[in-house]
N, C-alpha and C positions, 0 to 999 in steps of 0.2 A: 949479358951478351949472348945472343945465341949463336948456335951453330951451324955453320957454313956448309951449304949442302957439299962442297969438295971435301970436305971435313970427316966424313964417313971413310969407314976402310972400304980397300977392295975385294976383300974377301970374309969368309968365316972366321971367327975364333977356332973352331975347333978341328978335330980332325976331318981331312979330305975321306969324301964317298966319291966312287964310282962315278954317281951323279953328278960330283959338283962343279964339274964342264959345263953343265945345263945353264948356270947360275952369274958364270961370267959376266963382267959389265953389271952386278948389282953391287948397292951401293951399301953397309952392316954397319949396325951399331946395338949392343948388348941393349936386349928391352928396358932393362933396371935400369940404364943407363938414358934412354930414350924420350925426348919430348918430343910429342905429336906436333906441335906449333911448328918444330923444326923441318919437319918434311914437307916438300913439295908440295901446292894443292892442286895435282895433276892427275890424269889419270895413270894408272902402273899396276905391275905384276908386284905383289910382295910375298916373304916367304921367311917359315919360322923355322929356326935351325935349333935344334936341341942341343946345345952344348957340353949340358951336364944333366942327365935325368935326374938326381935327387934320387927319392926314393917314392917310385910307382908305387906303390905300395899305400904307403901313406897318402898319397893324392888320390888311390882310387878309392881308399876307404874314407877321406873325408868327406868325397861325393855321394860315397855312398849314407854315408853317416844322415849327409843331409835331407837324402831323398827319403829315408826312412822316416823321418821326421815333419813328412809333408803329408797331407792330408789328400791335396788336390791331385786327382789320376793323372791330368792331362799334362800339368806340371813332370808328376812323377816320368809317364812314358817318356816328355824329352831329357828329363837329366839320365833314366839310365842306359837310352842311346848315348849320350856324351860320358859317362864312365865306361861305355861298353869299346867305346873308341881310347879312351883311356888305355884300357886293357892290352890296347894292341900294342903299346908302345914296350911292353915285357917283351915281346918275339922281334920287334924290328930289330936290326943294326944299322940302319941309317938314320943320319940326323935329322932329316929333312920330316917335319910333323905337319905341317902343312904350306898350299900355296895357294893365292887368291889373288883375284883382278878388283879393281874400284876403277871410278872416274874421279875420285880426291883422295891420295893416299894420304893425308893428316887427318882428315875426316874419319876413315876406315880406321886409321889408329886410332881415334877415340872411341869409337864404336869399339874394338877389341877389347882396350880399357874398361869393358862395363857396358857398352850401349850398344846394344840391338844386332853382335856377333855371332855368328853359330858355334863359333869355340870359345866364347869365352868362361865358359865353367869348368872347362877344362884348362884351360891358362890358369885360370885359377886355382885347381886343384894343382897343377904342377908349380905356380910361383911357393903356394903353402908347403910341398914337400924340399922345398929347399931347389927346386930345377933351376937350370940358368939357359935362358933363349936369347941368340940371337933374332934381329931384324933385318931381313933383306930386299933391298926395291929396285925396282927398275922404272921408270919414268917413261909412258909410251905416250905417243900423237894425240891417240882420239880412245875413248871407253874402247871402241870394238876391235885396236891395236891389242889393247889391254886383253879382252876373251881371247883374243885369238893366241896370243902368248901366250896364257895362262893354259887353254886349252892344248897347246904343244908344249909345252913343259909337263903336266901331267901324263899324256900320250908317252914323250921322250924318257920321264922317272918311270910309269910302268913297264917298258920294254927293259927296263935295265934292271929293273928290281922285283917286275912280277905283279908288284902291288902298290896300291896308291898309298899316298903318305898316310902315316896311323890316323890325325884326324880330319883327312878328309873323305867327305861320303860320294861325291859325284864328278 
């Protein structure tokens, strides 16, 4: 049986940030916990809440581990911009690790899962250290609902924190 899109909380697991006003009206459910089939195939803002880092540490050394063991430069440069974003997540205090727009959030969850995401080496390196991420979405109109959200939530987290969430670049 799956699960009922009412079915999702209203909130994070974890502790409230400053930011998590911004977030209201998303719909969370623990990644571990999370099948893609289940979500909406709409467009929407979604957003990874760090609930428990694990241990950075061991997530940015397995990335690293990896890249040391790769031959290919142009491979290497992207993995150690994604451990370099890693890195950041030692100085943040907010949970919020990143936010993004699609025009199919179940799709984009599968893509995160392994196909074709800009963080997914780094989800990775954080599932392996023991991390635990929430899932947060919000379900808009049309794709360009979706930019325009996504780009006023980034806007609204930097004015409050300074800085964009650790793994996102733009």
């Amino acid at each position: 049986m799956s699960i009922k899109f009412n079915e999702f909380r209203d909130k994070p697991v974890s502790l409230e940030c400053s930011c998590s006003v911004l977030f209201q009206g998303f719909n969370w459910r623990l990644l571990y916990e999370l099948k893609c089939g289940d979500l909406p195939r709409s467009p929407g803002v979604y957003v990874l809440w760090l609930v428990n880092p694990g241990n950075i540490d061991i997530a940015v050394e397995f990335l690293e581990d990896i890249i040391m063991r790769i031959n290919w430069l142009e491979m290497k440069k992207f993995l150690w911009s994604r451990a370099k974003r890693l890195k950041r997540l030692k100085t943040m205090k907010c949970p919020v690790i990143y936010i993004g727009s699609t025009r199919n959030l179940a799709s984009r969850c599968k893509e995160l899962a392994g196909r074709r995401h800009t963080v997914f080496t780094a989800i990775l390196a954080l599932l392996v250290s023991s991390s635990i991420i929430d899932y947060g979405f919000k379900v808009t109109g049309s794709i360009g609902e979706a930019r325009i959200l996504e780009d006023e939530l980034k806007t609204k987290y930097s004015r409050i924190h300074r800085f964009k969430p650790a793994l996102v670049e733009r």
